[in-house]
N, C-alpha and C positions, 0 to 999 in steps of 0.2 A: 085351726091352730089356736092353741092357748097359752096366751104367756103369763107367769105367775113371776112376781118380786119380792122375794122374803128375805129378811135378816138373819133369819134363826131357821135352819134345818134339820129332820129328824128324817131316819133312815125309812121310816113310814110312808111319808111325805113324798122323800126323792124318789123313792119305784114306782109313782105315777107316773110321774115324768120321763119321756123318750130321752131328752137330754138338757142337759143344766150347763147353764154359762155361767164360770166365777167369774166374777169384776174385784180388781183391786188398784185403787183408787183412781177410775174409770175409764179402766183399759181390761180387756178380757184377758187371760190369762190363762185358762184352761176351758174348752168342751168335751162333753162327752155325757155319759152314763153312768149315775151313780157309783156302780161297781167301775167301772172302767177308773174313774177320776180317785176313788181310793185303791183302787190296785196301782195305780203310778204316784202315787206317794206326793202327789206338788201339793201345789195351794192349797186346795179347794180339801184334802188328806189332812193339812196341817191345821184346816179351819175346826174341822170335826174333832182332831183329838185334843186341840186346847179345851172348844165346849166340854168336853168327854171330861178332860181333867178337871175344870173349872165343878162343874156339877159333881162328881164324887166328893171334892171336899164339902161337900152342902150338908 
């Protein structure tokens, strides 16, 4: 088992991983599998499309 801690996730990155735990402010709050966790739209959906917005106005 391997466990990785990052700030900043790319879609690259999370289909190594079997499954990602979001923390928000240090309580889990969503598991699962990359796709899994953006097809149910919570958290961990709303983390990626702020980055997403943030980065195009760049």
């Amino acid at each position: 088992m391997i466990i990785a801690i990052a700030h900043r996730i790319n879609k690259e990155m999370a289909d190594k991983y079997d499954e990602i735990i979001a923390i928000n402010e240090g309580e889990i709050v969503e598991v699962g599998s990359f796709n899994e966790l953006i097809e149910n739209k919570g958290y961990f959906y709303s983390l990626c499309y702020l980055k997403n917005l943030n980065e195009s106005r760049l």
